[in-house]
C-alpha positions in Angstrom: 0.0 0.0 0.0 1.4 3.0 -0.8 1.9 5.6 1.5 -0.7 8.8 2.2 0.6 11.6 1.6 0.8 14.9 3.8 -1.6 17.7 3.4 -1.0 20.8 4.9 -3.8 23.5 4.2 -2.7 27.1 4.4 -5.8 28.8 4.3 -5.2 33.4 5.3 -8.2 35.8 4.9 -8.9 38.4 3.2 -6.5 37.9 0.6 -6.7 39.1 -3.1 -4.3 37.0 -5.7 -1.3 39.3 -5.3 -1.4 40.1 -1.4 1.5 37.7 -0.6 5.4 38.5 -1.6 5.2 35.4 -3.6 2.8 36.6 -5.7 4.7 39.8 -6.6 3.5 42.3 -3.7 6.0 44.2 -3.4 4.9 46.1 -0.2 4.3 43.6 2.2 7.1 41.3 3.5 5.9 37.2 4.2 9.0 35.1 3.9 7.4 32.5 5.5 4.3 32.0 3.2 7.0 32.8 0.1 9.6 29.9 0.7 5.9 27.8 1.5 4.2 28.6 -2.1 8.0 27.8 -3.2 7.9 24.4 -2.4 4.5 23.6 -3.0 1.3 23.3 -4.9 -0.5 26.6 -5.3 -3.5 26.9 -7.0 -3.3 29.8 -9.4 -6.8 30.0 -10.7 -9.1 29.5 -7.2 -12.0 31.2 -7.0 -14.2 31.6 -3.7 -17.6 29.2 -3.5 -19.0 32.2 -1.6 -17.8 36.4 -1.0 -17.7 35.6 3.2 -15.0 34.1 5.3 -17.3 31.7 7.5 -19.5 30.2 4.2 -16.3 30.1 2.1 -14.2 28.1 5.1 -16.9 25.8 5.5 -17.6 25.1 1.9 -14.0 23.5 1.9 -14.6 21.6 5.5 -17.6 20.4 4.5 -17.3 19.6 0.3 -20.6 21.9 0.3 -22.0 24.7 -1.1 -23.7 27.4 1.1 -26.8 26.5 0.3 -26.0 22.8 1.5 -23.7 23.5 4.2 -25.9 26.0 5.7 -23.4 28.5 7.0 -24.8 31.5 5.5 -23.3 34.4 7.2 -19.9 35.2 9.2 -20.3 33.1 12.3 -18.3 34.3 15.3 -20.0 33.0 19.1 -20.1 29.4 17.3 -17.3 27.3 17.9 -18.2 24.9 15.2 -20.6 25.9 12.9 -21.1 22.9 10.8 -21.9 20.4 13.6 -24.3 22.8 14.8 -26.4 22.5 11.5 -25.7 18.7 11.7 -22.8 18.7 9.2 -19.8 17.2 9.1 -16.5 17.8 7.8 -13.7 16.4 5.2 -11.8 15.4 8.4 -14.2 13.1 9.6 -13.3 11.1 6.3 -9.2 10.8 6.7 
């Protein structure tokens, strides 16, 4: 069996295409997130499922769109938003 292997999700907010130094910002110094997106698979052509943060994180936890999922708006006093509408998430999978 071969073997699995690791993912690592980087996933900032409130980030347009060319807010990272990697991405030819100029301005802003992230040496970190450069020598990351250096030695890894970045996806040049991503588009959001949904224009908030809360729908648009949990349309990647939970394979969903908004309208599935639920999570309509920005969710802030709920620790997890998805269980709370009965959903799960990718990681109940690995």
């Amino acid at each position: 069996m071969p073997a699995r292997p690791d993912i690592l999700v980087v996933m900032t907010d409130q980030q347009r295409w060319d807010s990272l130094g990697h991405a030819g910002n100029r301005f802003v110094r992230t040496p970190n997130l450069d020598a990351l997106a250096a030695r890894s698979l970045r996806f040049r052509h991503a588009v959001t499922p949904f224009p908030l943060c809360s729908p648009a994180r949990a349309g990647l936890w939970a394979g969903l769109h908004a309208h599935r999922h639920g999570v309509l708006d920005n969710v802030y006093q709920e620790p997890d938003a998805l269980a709370a509408r009965g959903r799960g998430t990718v990681l109940a999978a690995l």
